[in-house]
PDB file of N, CA, C and O in Angstrom:
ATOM      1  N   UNK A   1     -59.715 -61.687 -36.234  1.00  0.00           N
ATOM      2  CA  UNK A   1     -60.067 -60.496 -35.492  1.00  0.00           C
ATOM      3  C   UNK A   1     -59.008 -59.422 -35.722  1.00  0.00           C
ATOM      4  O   UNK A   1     -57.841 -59.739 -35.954  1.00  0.00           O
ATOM      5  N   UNK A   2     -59.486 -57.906 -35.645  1.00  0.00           N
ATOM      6  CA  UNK A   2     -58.488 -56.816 -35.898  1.00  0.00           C
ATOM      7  C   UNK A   2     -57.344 -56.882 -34.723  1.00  0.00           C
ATOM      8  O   UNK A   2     -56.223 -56.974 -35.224  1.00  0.00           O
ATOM      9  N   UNK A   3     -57.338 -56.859 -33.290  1.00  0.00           N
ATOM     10  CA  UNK A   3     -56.197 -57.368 -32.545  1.00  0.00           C
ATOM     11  C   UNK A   3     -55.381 -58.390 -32.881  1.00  0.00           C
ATOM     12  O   UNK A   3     -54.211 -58.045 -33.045  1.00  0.00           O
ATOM     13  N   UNK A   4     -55.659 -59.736 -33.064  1.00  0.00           N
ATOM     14  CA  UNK A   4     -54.742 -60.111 -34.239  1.00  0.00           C
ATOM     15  C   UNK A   4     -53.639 -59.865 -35.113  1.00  0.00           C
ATOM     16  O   UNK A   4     -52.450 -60.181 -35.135  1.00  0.00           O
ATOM     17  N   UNK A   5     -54.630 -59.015 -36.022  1.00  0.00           N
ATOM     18  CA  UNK A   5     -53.691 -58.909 -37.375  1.00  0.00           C
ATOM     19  C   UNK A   5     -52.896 -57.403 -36.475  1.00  0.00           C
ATOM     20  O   UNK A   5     -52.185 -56.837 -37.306  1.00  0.00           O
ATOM     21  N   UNK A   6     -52.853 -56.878 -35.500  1.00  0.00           N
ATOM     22  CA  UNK A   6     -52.114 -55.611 -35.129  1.00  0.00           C
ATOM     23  C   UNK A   6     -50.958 -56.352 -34.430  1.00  0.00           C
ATOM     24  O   UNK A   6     -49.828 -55.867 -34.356  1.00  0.00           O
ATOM     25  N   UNK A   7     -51.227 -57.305 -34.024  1.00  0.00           N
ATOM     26  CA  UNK A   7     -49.991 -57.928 -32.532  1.00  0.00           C
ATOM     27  C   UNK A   7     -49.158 -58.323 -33.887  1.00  0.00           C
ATOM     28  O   UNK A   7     -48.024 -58.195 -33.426  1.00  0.00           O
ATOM     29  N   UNK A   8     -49.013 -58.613 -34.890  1.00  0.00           N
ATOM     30  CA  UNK A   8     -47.634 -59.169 -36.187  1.00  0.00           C
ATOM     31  C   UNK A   8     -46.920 -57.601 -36.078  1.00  0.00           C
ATOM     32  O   UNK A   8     -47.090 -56.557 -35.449  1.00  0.00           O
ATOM     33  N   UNK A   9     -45.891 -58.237 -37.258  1.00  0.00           N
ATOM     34  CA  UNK A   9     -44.689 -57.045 -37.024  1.00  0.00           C
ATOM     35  C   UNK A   9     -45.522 -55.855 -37.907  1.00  0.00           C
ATOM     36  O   UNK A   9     -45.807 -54.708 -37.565  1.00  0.00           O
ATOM     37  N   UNK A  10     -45.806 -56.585 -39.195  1.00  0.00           N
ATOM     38  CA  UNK A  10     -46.581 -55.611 -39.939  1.00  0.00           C
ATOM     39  C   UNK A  10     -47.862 -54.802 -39.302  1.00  0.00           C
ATOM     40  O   UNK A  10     -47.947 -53.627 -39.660  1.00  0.00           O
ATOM     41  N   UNK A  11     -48.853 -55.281 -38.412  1.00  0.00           N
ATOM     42  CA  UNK A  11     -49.620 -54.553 -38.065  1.00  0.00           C
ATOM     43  C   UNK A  11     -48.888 -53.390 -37.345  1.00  0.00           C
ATOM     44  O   UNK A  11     -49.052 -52.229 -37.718  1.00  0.00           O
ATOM     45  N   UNK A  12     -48.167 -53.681 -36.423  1.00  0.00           N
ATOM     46  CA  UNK A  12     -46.894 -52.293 -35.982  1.00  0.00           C
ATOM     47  C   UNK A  12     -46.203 -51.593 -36.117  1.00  0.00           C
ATOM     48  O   UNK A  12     -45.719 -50.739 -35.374  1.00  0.00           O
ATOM     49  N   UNK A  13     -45.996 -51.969 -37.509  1.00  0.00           N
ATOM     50  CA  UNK A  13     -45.539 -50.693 -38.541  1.00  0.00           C
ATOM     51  C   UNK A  13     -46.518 -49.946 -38.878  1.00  0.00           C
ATOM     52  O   UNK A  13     -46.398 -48.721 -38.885  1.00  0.00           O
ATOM     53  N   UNK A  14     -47.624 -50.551 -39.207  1.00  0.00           N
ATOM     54  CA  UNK A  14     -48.923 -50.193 -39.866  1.00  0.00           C
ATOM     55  C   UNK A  14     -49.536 -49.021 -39.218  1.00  0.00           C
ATOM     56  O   UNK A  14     -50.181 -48.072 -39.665  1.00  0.00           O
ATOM     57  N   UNK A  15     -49.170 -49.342 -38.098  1.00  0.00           N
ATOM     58  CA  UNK A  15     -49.631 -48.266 -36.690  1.00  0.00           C
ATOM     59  C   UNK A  15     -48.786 -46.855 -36.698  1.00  0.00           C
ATOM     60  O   UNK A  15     -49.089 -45.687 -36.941  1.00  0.00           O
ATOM     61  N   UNK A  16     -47.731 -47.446 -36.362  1.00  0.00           N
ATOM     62  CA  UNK A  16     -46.716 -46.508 -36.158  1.00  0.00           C
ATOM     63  C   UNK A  16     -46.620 -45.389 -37.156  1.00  0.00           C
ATOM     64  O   UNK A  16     -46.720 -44.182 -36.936  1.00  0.00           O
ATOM     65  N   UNK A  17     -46.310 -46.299 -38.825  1.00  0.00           N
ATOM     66  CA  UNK A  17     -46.775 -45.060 -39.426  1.00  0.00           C
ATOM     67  C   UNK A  17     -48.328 -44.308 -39.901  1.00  0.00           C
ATOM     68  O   UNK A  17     -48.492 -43.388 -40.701  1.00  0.00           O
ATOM     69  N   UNK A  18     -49.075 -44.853 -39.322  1.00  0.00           N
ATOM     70  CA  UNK A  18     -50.610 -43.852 -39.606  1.00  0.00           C
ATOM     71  C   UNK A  18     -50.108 -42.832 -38.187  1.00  0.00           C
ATOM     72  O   UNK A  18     -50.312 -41.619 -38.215  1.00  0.00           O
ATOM     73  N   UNK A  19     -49.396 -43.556 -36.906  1.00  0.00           N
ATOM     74  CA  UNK A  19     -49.341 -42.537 -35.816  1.00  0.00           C
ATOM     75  C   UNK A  19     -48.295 -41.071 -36.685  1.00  0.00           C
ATOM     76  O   UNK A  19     -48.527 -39.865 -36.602  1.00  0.00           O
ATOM     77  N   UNK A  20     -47.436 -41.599 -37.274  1.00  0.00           N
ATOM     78  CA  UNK A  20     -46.621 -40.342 -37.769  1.00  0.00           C
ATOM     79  C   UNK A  20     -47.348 -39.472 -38.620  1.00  0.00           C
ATOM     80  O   UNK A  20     -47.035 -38.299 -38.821  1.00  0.00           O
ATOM     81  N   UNK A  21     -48.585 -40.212 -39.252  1.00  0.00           N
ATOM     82  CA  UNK A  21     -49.363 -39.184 -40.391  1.00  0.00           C
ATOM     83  C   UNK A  21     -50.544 -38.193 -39.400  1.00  0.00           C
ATOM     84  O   UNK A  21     -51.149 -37.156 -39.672  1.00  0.00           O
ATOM     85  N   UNK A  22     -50.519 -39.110 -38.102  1.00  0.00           N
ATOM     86  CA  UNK A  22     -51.666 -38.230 -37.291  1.00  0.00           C
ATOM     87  C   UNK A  22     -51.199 -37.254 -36.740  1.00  0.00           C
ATOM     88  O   UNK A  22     -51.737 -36.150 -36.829  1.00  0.00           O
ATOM     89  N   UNK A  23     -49.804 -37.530 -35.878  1.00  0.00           N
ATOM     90  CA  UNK A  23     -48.942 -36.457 -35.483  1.00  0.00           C
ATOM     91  C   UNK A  23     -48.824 -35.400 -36.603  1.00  0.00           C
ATOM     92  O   UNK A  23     -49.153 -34.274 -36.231  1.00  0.00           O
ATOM     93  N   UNK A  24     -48.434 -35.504 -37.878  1.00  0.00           N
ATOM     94  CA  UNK A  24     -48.399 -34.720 -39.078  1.00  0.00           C
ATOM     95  C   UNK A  24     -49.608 -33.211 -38.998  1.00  0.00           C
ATOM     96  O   UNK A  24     -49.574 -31.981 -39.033  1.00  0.00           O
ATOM     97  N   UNK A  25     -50.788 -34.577 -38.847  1.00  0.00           N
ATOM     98  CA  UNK A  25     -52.021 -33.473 -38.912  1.00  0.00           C
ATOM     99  C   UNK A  25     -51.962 -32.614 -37.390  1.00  0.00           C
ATOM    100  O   UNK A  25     -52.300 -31.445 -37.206  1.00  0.00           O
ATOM    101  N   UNK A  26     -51.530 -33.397 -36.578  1.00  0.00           N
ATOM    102  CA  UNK A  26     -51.965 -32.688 -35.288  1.00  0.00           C
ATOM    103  C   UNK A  26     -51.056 -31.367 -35.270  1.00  0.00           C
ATOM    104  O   UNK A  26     -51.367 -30.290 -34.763  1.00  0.00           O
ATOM    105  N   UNK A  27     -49.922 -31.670 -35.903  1.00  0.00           N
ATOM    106  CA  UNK A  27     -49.078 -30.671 -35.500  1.00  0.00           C
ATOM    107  C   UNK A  27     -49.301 -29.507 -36.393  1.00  0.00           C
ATOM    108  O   UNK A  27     -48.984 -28.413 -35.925  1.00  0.00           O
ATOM    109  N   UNK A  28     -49.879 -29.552 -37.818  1.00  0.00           N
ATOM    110  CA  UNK A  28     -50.644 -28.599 -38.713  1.00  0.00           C
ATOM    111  C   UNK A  28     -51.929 -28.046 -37.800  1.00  0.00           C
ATOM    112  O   UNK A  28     -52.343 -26.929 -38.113  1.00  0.00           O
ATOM    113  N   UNK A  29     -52.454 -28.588 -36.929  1.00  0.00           N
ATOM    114  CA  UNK A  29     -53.251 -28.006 -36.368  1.00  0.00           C
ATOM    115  C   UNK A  29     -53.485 -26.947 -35.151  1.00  0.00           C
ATOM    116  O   UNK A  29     -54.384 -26.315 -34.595  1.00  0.00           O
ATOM    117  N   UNK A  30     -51.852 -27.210 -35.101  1.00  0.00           N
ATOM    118  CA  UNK A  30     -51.430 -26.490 -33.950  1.00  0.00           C
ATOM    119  C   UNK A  30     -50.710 -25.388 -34.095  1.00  0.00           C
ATOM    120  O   UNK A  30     -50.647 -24.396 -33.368  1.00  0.00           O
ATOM    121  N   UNK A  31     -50.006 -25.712 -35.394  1.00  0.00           N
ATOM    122  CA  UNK A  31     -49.578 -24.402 -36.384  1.00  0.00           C
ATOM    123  C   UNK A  31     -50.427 -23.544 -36.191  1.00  0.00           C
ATOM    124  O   UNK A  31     -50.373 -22.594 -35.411  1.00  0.00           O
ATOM    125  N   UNK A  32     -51.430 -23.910 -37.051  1.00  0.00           N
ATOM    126  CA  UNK A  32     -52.552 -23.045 -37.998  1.00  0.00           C
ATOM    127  C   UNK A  32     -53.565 -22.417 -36.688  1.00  0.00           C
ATOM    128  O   UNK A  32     -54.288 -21.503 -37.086  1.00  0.00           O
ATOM    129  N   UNK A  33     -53.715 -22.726 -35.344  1.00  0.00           N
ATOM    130  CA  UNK A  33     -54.492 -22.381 -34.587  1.00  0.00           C
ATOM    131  C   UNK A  33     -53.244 -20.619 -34.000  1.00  0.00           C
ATOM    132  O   UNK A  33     -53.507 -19.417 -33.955  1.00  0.00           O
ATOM    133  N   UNK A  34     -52.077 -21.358 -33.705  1.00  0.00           N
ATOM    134  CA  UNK A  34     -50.909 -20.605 -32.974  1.00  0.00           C
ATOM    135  C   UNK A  34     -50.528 -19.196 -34.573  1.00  0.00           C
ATOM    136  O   UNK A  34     -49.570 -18.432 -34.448  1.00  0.00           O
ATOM    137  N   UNK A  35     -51.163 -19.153 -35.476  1.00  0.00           N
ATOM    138  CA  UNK A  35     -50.907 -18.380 -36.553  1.00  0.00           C
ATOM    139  C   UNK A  35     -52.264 -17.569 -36.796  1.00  0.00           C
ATOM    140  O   UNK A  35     -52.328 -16.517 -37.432  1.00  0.00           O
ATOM    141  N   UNK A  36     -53.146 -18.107 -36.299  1.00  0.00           N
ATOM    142  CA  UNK A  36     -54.718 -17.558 -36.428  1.00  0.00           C
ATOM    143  C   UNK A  36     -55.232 -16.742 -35.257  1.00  0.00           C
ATOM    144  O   UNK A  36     -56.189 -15.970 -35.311  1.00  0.00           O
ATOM    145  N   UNK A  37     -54.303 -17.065 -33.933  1.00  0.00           N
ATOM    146  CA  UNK A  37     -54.569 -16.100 -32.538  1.00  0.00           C
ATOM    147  C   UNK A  37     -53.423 -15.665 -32.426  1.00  0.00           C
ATOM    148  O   UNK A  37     -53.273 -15.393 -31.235  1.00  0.00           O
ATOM    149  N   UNK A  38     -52.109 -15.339 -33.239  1.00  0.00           N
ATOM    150  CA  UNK A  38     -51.418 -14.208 -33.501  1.00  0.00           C
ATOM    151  C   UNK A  38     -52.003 -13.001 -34.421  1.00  0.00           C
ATOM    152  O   UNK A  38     -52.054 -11.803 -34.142  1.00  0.00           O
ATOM    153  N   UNK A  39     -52.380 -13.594 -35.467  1.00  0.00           N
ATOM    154  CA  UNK A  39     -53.293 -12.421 -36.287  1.00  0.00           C
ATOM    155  C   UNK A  39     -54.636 -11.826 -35.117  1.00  0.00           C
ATOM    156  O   UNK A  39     -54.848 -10.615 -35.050  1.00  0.00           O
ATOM    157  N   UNK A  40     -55.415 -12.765 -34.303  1.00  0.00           N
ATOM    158  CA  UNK A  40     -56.297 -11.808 -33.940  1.00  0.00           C
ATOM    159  C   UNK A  40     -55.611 -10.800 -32.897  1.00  0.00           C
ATOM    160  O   UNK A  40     -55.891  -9.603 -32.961  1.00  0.00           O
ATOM    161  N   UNK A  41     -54.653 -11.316 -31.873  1.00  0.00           N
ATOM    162  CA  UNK A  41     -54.350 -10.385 -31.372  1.00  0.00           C
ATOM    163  C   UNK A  41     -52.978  -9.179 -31.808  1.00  0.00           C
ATOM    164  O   UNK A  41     -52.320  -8.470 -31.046  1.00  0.00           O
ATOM    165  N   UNK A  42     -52.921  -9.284 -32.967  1.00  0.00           N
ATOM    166  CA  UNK A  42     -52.370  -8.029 -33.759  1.00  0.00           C
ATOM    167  C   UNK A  42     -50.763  -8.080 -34.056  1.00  0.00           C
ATOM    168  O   UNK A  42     -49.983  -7.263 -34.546  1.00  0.00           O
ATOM    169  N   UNK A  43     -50.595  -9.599 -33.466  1.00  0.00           N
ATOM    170  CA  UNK A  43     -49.207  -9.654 -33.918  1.00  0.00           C
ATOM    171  C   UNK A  43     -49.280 -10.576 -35.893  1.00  0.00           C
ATOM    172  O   UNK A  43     -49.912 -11.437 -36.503  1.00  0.00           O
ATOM    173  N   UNK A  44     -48.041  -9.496 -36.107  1.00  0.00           N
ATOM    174  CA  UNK A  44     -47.593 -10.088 -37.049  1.00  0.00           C
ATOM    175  C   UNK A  44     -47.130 -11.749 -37.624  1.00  0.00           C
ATOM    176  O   UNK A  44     -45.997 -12.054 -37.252  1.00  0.00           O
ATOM    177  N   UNK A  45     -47.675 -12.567 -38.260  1.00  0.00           N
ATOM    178  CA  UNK A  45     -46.842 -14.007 -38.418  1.00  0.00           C
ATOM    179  C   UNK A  45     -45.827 -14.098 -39.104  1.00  0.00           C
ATOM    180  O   UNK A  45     -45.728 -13.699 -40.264  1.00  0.00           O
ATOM    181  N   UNK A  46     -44.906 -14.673 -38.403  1.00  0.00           N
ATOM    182  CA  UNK A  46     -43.541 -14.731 -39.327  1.00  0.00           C
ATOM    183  C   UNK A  46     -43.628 -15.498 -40.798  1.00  0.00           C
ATOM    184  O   UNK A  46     -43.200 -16.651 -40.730  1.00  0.00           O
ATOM    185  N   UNK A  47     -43.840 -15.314 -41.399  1.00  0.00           N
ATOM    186  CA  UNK A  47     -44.210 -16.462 -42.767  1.00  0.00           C
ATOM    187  C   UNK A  47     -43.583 -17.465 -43.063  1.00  0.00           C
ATOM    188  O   UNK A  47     -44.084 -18.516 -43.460  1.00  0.00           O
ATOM    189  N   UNK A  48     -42.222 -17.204 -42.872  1.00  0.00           N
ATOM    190  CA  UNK A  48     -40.579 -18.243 -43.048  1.00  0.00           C
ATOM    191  C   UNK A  48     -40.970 -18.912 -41.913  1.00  0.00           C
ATOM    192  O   UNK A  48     -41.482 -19.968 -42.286  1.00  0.00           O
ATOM    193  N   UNK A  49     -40.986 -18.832 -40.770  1.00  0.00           N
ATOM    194  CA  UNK A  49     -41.061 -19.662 -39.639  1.00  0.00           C
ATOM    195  C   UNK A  49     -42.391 -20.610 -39.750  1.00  0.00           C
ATOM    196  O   UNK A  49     -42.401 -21.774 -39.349  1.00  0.00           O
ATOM    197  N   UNK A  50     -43.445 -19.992 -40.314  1.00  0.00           N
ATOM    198  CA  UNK A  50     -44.909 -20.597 -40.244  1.00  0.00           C
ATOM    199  C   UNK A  50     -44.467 -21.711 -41.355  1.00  0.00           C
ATOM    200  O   UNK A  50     -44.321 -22.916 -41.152  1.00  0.00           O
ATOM    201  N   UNK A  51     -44.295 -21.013 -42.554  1.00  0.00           N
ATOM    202  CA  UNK A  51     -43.839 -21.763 -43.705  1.00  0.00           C
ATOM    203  C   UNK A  51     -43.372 -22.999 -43.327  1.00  0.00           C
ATOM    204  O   UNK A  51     -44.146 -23.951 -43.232  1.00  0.00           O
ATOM    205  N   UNK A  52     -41.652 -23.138 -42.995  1.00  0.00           N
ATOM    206  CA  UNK A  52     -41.204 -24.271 -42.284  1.00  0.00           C
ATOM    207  C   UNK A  52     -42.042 -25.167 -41.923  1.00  0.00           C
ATOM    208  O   UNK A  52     -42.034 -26.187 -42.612  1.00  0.00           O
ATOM    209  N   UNK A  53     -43.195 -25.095 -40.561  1.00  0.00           N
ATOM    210  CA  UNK A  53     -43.294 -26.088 -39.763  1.00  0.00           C
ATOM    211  C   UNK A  53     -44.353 -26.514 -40.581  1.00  0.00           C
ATOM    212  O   UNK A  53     -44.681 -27.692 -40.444  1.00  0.00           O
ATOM    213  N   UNK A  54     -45.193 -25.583 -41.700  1.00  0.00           N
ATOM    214  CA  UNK A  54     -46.481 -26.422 -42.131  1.00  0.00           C
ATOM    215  C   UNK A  54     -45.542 -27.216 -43.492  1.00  0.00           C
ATOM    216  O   UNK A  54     -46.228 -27.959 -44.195  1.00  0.00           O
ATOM    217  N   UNK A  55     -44.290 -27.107 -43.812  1.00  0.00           N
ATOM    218  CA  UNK A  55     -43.901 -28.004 -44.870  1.00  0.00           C
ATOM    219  C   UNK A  55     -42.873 -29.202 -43.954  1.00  0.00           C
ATOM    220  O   UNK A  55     -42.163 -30.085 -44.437  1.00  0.00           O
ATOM    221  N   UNK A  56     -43.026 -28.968 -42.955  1.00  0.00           N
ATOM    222  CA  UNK A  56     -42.621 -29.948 -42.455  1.00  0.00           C
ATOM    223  C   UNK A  56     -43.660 -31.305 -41.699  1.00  0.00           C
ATOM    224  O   UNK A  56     -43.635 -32.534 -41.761  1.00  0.00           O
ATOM    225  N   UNK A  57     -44.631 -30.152 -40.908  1.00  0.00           N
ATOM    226  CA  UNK A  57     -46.019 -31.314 -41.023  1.00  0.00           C
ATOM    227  C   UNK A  57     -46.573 -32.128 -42.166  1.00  0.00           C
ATOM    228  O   UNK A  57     -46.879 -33.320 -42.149  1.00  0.00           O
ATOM    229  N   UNK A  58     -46.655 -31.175 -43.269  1.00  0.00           N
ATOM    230  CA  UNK A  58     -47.207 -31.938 -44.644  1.00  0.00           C
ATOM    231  C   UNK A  58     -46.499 -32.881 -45.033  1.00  0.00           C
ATOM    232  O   UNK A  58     -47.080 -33.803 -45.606  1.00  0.00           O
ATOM    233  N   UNK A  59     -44.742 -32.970 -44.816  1.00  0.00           N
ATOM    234  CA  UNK A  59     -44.076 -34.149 -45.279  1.00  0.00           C
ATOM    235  C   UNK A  59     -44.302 -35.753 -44.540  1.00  0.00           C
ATOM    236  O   UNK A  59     -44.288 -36.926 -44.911  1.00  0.00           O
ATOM    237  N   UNK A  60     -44.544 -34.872 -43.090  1.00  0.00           N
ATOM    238  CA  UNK A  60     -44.726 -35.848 -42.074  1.00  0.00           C
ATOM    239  C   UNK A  60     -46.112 -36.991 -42.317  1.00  0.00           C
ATOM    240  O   UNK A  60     -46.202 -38.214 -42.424  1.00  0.00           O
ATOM    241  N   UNK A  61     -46.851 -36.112 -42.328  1.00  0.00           N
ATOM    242  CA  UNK A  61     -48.378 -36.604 -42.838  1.00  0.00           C
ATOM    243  C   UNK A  61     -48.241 -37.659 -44.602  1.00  0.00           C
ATOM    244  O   UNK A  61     -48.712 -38.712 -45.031  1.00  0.00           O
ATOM    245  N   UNK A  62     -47.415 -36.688 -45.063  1.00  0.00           N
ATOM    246  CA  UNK A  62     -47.444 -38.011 -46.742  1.00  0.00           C
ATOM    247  C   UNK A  62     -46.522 -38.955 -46.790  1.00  0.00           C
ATOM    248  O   UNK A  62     -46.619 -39.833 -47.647  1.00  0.00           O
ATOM    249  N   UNK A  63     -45.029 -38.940 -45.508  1.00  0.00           N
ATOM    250  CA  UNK A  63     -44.377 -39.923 -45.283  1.00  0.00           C
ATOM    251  C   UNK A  63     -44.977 -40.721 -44.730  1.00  0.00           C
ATOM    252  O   UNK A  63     -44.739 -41.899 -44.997  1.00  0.00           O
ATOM    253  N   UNK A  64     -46.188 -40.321 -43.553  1.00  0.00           N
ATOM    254  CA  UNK A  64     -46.878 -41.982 -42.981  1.00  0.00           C
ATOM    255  C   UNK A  64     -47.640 -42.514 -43.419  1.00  0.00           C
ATOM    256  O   UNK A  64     -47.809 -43.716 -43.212  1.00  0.00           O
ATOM    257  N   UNK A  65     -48.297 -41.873 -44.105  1.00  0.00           N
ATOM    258  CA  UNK A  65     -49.691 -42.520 -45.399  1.00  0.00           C
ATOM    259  C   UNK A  65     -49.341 -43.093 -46.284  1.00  0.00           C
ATOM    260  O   UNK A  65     -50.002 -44.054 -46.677  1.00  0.00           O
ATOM    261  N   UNK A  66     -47.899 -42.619 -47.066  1.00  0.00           N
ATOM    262  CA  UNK A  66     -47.070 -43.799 -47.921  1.00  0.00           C
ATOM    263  C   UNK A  66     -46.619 -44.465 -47.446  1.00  0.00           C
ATOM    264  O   UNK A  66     -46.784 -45.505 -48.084  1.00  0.00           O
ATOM    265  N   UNK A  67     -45.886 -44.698 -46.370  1.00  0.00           N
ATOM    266  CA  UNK A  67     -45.183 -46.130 -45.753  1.00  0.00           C
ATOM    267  C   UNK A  67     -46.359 -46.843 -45.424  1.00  0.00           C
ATOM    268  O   UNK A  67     -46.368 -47.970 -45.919  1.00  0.00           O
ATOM    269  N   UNK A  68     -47.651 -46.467 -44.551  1.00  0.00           N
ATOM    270  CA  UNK A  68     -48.614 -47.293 -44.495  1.00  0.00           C
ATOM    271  C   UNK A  68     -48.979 -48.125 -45.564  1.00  0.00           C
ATOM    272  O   UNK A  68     -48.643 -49.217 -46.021  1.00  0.00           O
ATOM    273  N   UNK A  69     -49.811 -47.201 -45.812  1.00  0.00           N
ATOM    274  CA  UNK A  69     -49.753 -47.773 -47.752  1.00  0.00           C
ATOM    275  C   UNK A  69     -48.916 -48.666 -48.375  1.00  0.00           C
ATOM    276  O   UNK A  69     -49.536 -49.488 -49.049  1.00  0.00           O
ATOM    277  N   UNK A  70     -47.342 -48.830 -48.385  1.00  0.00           N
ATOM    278  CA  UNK A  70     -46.391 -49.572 -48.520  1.00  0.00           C
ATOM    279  C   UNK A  70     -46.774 -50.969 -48.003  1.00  0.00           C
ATOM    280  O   UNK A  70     -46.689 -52.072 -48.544  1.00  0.00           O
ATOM    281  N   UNK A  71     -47.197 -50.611 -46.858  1.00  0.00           N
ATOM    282  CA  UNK A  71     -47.207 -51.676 -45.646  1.00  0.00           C
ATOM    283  C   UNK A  71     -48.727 -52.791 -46.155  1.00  0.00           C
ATOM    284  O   UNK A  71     -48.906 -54.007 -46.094  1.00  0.00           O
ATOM    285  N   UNK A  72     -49.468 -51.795 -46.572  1.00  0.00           N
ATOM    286  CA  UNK A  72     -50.406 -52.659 -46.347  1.00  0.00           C
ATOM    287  C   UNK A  72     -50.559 -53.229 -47.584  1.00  0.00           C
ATOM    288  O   UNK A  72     -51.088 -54.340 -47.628  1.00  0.00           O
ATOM    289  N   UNK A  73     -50.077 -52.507 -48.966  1.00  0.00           N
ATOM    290  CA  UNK A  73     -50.197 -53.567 -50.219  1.00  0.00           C
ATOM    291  C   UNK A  73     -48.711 -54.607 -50.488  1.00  0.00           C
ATOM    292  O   UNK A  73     -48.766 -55.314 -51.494  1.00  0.00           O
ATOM    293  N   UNK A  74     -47.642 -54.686 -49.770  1.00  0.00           N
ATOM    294  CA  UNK A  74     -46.825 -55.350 -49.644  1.00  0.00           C
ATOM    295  C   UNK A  74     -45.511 -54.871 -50.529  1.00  0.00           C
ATOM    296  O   UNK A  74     -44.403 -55.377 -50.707  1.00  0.00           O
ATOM    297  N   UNK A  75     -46.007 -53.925 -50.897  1.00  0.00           N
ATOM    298  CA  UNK A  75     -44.702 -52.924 -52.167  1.00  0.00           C
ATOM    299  C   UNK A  75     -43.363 -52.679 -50.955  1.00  0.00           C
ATOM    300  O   UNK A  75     -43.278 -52.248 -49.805  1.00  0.00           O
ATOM    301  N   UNK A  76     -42.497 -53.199 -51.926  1.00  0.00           N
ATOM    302  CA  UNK A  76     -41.416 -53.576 -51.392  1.00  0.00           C
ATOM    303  C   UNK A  76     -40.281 -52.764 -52.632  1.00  0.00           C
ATOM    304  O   UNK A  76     -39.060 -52.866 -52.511  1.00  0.00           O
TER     305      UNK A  76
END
């Protein structure tokens, strides 16, 4: 059964990092919403500042999808 294979150490890594790749997306989503209702209401977006956090979500998001990944074909 899938509860099972989650209660081992590996299923909890397994977790943890898909949770860091979801946080990744969530937080691109929160960017991109907080950059899209500055433009409508007429403020300017800082680009350097926007920049930053969406290259910092994107790292976040391909660091947990590769460690998952790691995790689940056993690459060591």
């Amino acid at each position: 059964m899938i509860i099972n294979r989650l209660l081992t150490r590996k299923g909890w890594r397994v977790v943890a990092h898909s949770m860091l790749a979801a946080a990744g997306i969530g937080f691109l989503f929160v960017l991109t919403t907080m950059i899209l209702s500055d433009i409508r209401h007429g403020y300017p977006p800082n680009w350097w500042i926007s920049g930053a956090g969406i290259a910092l979500s994107i790292w976040a998001v391909v660091l947990g999808s590769t460690l998952a990944k790691a995790e689940l074909t056993g690459w060591r």
